[in-house]
C-alpha positions as CSV (number, residue, x, y, z in Angstrom):
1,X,97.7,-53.1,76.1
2,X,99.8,-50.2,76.2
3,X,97.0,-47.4,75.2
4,X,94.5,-49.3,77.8
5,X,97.1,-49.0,80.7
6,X,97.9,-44.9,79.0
7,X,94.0,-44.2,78.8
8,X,93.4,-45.5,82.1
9,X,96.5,-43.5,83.3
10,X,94.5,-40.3,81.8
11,X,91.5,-40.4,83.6
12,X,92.8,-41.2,86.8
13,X,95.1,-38.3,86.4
14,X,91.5,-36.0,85.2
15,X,89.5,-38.1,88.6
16,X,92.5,-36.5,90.6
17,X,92.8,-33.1,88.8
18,X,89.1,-32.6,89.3
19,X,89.1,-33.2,93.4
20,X,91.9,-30.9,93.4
21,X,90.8,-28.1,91.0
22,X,91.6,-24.8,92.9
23,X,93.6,-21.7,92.2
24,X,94.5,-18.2,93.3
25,X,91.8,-15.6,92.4
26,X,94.3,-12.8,93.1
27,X,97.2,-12.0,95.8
28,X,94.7,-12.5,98.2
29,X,92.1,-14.8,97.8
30,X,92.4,-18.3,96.9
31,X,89.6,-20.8,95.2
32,X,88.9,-24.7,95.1
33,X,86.3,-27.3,94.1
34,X,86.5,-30.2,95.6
35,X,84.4,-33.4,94.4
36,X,81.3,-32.9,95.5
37,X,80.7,-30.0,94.1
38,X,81.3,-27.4,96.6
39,X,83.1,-24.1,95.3
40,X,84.7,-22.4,98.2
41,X,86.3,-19.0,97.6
42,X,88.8,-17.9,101.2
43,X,90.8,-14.6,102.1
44,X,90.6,-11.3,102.6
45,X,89.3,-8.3,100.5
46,X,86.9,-7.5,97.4
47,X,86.4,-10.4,94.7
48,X,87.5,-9.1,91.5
49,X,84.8,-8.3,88.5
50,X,84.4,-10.6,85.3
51,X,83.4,-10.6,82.2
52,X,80.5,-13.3,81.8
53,X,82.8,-15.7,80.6
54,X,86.2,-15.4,83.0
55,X,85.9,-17.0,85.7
56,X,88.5,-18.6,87.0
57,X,86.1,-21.8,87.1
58,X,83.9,-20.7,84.1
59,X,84.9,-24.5,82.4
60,X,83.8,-26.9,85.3
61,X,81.3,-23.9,86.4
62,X,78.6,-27.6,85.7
63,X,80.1,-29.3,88.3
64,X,79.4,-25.9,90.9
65,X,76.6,-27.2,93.2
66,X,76.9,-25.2,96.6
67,X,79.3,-22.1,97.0
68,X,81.1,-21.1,100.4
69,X,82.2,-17.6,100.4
70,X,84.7,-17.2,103.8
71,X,84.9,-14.7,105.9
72,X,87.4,-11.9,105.2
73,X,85.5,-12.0,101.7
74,X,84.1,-8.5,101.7
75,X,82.4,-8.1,98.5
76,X,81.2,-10.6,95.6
77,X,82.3,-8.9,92.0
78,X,80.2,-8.6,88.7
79,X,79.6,-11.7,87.4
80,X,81.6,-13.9,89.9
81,X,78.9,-16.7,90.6
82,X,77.5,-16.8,86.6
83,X,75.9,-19.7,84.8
84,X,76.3,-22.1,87.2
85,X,73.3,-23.7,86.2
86,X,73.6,-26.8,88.6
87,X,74.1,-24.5,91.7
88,X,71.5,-25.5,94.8
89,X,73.1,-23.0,97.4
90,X,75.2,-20.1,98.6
91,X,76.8,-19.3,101.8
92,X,77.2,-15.3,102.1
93,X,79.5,-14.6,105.1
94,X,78.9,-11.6,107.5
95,X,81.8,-9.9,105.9
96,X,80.5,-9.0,102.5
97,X,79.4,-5.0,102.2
98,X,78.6,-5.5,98.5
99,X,77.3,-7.6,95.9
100,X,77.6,-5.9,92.3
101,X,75.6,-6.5,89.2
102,X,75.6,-10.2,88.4
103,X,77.1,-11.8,91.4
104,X,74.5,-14.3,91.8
105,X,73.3,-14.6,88.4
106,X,71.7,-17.7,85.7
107,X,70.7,-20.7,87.7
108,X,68.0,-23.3,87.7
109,X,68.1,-25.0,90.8
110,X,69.1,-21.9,93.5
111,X,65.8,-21.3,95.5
112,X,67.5,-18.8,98.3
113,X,69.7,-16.1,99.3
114,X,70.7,-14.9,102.7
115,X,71.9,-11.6,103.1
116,X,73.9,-10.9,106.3
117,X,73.8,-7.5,108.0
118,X,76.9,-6.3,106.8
119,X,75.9,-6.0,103.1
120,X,75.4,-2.5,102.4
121,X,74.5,-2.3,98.6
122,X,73.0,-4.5,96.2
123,X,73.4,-3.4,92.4
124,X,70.6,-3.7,90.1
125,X,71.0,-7.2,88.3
126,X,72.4,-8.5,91.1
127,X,70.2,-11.6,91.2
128,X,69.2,-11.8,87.2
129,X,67.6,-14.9,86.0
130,X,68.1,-17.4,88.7
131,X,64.8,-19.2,87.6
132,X,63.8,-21.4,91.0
133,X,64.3,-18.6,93.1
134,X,61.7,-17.5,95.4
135,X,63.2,-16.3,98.8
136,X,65.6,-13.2,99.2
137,X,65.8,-13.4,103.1
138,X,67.5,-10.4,105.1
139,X,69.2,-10.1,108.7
140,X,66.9,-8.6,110.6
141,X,70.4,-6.7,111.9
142,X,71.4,-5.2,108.4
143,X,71.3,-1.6,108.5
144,X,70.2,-1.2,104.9
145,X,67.8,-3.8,103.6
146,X,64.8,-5.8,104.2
147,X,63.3,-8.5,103.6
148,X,59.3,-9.9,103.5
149,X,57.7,-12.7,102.0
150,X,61.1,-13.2,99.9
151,X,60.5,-10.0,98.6
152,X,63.6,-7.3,98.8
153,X,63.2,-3.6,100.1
154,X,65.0,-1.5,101.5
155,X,65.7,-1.5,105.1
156,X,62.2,0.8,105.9
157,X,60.1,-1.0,103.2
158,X,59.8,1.9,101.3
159,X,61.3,0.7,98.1
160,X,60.8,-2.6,96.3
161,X,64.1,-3.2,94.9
162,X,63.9,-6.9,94.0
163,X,61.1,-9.7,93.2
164,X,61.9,-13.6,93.1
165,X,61.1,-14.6,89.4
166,X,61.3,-17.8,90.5
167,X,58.5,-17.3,92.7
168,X,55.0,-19.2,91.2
169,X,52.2,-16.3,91.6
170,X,50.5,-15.1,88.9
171,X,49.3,-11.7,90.7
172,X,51.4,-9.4,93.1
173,X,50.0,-6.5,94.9
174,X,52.8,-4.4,96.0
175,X,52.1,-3.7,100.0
176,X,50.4,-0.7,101.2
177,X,54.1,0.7,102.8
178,X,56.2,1.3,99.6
179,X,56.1,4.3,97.9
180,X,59.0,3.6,95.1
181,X,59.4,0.7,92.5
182,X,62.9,0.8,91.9
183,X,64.4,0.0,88.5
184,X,64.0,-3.3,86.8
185,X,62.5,-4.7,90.4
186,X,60.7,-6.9,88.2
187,X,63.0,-8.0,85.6
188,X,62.3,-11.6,83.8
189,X,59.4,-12.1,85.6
190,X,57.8,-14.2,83.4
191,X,55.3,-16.1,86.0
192,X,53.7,-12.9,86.8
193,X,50.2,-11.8,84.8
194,X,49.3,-8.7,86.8
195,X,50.8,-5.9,89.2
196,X,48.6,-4.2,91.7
197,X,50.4,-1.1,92.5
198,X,48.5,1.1,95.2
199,X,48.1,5.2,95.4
200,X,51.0,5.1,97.9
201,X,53.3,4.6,95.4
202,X,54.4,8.0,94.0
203,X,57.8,6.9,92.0
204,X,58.3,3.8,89.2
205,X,61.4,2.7,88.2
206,X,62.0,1.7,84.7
207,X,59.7,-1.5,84.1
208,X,60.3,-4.6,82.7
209,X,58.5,-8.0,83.1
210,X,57.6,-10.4,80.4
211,X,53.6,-11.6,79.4
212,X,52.3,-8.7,81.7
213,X,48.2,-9.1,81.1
214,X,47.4,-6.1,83.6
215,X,48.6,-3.3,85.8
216,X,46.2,-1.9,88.3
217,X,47.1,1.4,89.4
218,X,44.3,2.7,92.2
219,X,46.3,6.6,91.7
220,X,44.3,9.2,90.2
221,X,47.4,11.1,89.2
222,X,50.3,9.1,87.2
223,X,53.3,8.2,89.1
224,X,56.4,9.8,88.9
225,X,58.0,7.9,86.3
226,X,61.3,7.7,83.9
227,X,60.3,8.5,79.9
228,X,61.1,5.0,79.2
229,X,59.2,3.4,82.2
230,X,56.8,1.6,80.0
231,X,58.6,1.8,77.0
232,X,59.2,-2.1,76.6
233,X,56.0,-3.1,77.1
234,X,55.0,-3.9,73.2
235,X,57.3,-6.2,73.1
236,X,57.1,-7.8,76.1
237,X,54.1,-7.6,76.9
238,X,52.0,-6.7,73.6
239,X,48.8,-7.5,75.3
240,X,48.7,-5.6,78.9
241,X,46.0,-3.2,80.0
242,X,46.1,-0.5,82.4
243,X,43.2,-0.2,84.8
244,X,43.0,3.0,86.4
245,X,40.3,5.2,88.2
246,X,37.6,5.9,86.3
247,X,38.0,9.6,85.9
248,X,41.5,9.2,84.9
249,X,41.7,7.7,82.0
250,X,42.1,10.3,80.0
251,X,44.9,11.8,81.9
252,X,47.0,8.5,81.9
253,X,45.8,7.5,78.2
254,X,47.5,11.0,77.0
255,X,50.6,11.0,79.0
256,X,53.1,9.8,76.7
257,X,54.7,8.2,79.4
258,X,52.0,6.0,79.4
259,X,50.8,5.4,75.9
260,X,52.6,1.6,75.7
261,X,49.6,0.1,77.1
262,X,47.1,-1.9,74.7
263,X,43.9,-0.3,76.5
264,X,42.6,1.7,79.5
265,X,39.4,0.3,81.5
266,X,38.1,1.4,84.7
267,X,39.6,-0.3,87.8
268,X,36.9,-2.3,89.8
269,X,37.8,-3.3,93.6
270,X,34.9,-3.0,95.8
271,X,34.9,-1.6,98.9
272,X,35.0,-2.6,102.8
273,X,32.6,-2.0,105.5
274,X,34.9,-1.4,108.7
275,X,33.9,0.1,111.7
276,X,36.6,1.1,114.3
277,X,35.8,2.1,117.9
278,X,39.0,2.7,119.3
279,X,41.1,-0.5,119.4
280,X,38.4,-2.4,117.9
281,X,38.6,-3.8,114.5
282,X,35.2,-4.8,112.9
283,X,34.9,-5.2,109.1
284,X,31.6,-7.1,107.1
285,X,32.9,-10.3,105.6
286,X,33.5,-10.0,101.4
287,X,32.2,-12.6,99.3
288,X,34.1,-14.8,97.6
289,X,37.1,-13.8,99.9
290,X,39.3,-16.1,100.1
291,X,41.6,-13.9,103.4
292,X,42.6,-10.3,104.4
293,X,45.0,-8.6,106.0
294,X,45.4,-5.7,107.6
295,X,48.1,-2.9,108.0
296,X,48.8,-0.4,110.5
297,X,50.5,2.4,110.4
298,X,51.8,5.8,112.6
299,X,51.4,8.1,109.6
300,X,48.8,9.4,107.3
301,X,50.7,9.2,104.3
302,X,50.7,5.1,105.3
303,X,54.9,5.2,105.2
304,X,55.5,4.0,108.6
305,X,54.5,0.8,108.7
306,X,53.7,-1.0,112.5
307,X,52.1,-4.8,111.8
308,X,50.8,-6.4,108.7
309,X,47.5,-9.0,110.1
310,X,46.8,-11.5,108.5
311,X,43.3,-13.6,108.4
312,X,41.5,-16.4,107.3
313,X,38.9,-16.5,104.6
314,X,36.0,-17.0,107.6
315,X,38.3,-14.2,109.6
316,X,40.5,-16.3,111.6
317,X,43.2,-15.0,113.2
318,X,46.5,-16.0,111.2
319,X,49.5,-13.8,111.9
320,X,51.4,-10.6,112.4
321,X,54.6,-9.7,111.0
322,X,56.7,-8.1,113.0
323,X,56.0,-10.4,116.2
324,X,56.5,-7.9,119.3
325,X,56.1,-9.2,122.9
326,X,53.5,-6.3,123.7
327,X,51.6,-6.2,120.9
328,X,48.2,-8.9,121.1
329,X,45.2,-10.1,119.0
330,X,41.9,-11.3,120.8
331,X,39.1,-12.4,118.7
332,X,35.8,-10.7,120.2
333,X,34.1,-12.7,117.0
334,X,34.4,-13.6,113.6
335,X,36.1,-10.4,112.2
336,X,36.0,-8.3,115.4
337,X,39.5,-8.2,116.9
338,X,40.7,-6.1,120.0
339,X,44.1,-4.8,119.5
340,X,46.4,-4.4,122.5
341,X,49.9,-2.7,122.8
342,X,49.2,0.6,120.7
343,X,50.1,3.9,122.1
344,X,46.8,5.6,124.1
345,X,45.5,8.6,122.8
346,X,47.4,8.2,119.5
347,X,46.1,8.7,115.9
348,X,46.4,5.0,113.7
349,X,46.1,4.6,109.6
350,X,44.9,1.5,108.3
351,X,44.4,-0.6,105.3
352,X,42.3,-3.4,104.7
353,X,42.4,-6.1,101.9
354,X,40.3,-8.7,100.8
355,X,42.2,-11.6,98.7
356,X,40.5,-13.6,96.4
357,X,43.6,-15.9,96.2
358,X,46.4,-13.8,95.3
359,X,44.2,-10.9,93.5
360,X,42.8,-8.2,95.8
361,X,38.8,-7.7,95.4
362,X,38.1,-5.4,98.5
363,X,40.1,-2.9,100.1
364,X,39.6,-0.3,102.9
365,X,41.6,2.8,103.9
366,X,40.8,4.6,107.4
367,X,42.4,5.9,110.6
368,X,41.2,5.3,114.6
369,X,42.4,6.7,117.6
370,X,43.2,4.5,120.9
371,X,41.2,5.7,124.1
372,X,43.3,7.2,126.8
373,X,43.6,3.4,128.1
374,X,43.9,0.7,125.9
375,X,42.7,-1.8,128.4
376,X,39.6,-4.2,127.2
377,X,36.1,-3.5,128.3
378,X,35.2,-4.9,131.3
379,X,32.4,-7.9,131.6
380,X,29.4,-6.2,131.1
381,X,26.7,-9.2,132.6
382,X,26.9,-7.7,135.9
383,X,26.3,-11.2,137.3
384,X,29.6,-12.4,136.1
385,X,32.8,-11.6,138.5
386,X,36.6,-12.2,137.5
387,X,39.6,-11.7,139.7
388,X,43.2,-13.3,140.3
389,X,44.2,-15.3,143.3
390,X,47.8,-15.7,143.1
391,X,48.4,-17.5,139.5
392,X,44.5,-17.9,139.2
393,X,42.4,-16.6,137.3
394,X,39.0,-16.8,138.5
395,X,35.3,-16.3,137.1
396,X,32.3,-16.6,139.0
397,X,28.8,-16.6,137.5
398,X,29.3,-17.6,134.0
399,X,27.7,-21.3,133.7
400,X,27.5,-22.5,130.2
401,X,30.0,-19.8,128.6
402,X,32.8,-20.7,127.0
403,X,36.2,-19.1,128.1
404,X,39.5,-18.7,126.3
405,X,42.6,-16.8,127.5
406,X,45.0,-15.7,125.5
407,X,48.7,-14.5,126.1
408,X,49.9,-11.3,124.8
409,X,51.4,-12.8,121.4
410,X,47.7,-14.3,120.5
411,X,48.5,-18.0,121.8
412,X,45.2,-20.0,123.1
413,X,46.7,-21.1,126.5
414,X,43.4,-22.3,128.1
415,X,39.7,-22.9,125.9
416,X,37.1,-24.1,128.6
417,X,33.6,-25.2,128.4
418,X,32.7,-23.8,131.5
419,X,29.8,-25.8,133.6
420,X,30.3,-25.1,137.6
421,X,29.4,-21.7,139.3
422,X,33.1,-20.8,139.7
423,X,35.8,-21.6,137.2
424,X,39.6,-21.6,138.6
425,X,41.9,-21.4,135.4
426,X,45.6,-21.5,137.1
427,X,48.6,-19.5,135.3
428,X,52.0,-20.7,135.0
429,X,53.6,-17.4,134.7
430,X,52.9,-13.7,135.9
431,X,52.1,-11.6,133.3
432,X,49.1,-10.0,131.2
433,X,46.5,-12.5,129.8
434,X,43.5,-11.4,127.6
435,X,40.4,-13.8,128.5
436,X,37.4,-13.9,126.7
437,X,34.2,-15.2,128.1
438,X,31.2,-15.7,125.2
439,X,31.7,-12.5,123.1
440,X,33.1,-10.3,125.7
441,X,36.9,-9.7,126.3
442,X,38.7,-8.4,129.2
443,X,42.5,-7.7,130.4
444,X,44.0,-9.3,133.5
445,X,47.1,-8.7,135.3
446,X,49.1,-11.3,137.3
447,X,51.7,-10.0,139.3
């Protein structure tokens, strides 16, 4: 009876160690994990570095299932959030200038990280093998980084610094904007087959990814790269081929650089028929396609990037990243847009790609210059007459047509089958409106 009554004594003196377990990190900053699972780590001033294996909570680091880092908290150390396998989620307060190499580091169940605008440098290995994570999202207020489609880049998109590996997609084409891979951007990433890296990127970081089948590279003249770029490639990816342009496969095969590859074949991406007239995006539809987008840009060397478009397999209008209040989409037709909200008289770069899933099949590279006025085309039936009457719009003349208006972000705020002589569509707000009637598309002003 007496080692029952002791035993039982134990645990409940373990049960109660457990929902107090806590501690001082250093003079200054203070930890505890409470029972369920929450590790929260309050003060003021930089966490210290570990080792991999000295954390303060490195034995119950199982038990770790969402971290709370307070304010005052102004930088996360090497290795301070390590091989908590069971972790699901991680407040970063808008305190924290840096986050050093392994501060976030070996978990299975972590699927995101915020960063908050004060963060001002990220180390290299900063984010190693968390396995489910897909999403590295940035303040849109931080000064030095960026963020898009969970991908991390610098704060102009220039440089890829960091890719998800948790993320599922078997092909990545690095965007149009970025001109420098930076070092081990792709480290671990095991789910990815084959890296399309464009001719605006002029600088590689060391590589490393595992099972790599393919790397596309549509650059006549190797990137600037480190002597040991490609270096780990016949062990981790024994089997991956270079595709480059045709007449450069000698001058890549010969590089030493560049000689860790298993073969060099001819890159094969078709081309797209676009036809710009001013504003006016046209493009012939590629087979098997399965959507496109297109990027804008104010410079030739395609660094400055405006709005990324994206589209539908048959076309559609999807999105556009960044969303600004004066910049608008109207569909003329099936890929025919107007573009409102660019510069007149100004000089545009674009690019075009066609996705078959995630692998690029078509691409198009160009530049147009905007009209001295931006404004659509008027109506060209002459029978057809449109004018405002206070918050109305009104069309005269155009029996049987079918007439959509449009605000300035691309919303569908009125689709009418239109079968009287005159059609009154009232307007809730004042404001600019795009409407289209049949295939024709013109501006309106309510004041």
């Amino acid at each position: 009876m007496k080692k029952i009554i002791l035993l039982l004594a134990i645990c409940s003196m373990s049960i109660a160690s457990f929902a107090a377990t806590g501690g001082a990190v250093n003079a200054t900053i203070n930890w505890t994990l409470d029972d369920e699972g929450t590790l929260t780590i309050s003060g003021t001033g930089d966490m210290p570095d570990y080792a991999y294996d000295k954390q303060p909570w490195r034995s119950i680091r199982s038990s770790i299932l969402h971290v709370i880092i307070g304010e005052g908290i102004t930088s996360i150390g090497q290795n301070n959030i390590f091989d908590c396998r069971n972790l699901e989620s991680i407040i970063i307060p808008n305190t924290i200038e840096f986050i050093e190499y392994g501060a976030i580091a070996y978990t299975d169940k972590l699927t995101k990280i915020n960063i908050p605008a004060s963060v001002k440098n990220i180390a290299n290995g900063a984010f190693s093998s968390n396995n489910q994570l897909t999403s590295v999202v940035v303040s849109e207020n931080n000064e030095f980084y960026s963020s898009y489609d969970g991908v991390l880049y610098n704060k102009t998109k220039t440089s890829l610094l960091f890719y998800p590996i948790g993320k599922k997609n078997k092909y990545f084409s690095i965007p149009y904007f970025v001109t420098t891979l930076g070092d081990f951007a792709f480290l671990y990433c095991c789910n990815l087959k084959t890296i399309y890296i464009p001719n605006s990127v002029k600088t590689i970081g060391d590589m490393s990814a595992c099972d790599l089948t393919a790397i596309i590279i549509n650059n006549d003249i190797p990137p600037t790269t480190s002597n040991f770029c490609w270096a780990g490639l016949p062990k981790s990816s024994p089997n991956c081929v270079l595709y480059i342009p045709k007449n450069s496969i000698t001058i890549y095969s010969n590089n030493p650089i560049w000689q860790y590859f298993k073969d060099y074949l001819p890159i094969a991406i078709k081309s797209i028929d676009v036809e710009t007239i001013s504003n006016l995006f046209t493009w012939q539809k590629v087979e098997d396609a399965t959507g496109y987008q297109l990027i804008i840009y104010s410079n030739v060397e395609k660094t400055n990037i405006l709005y990324i478009l994206n589209f539908t397999k048959d076309g559609k209008y999807i999105s556009t990243q960044p969303a600004k209040p004066q910049f608008a989409v109207a569909e003329t037709e099936n890929f025919s847009y107007q573009i409102t909200g660019l510069e007149n008289n100004t000089n545009y770069f674009y690019t075009l790609t066609a996705f078959q899933d995630e692998e690029i099949i078509a691409e198009q590279e160009g530049s147009f210059k905007t009209n001295e006025t931006t404004a659509l085309p008027a109506v060209k039936e002459s029978d057809i007459n449109l004018y405002v009457s206070g918050k109305n719009i009104i069309i005269e003349n155009a029996q049987s047509k079918n007439i959509q208006i449009f605000n300035i972000f691309g919303q569908t705020l009125a689709n009418v089958k239109n079968s009287s002589e005159t059609a009154q569509i009232p307007m809730q707000n004042t404001g600019i409106y795009l409407v289209k009637i049949g295939l024709e598309t013109v501006k309106v002003v309510i004041e």
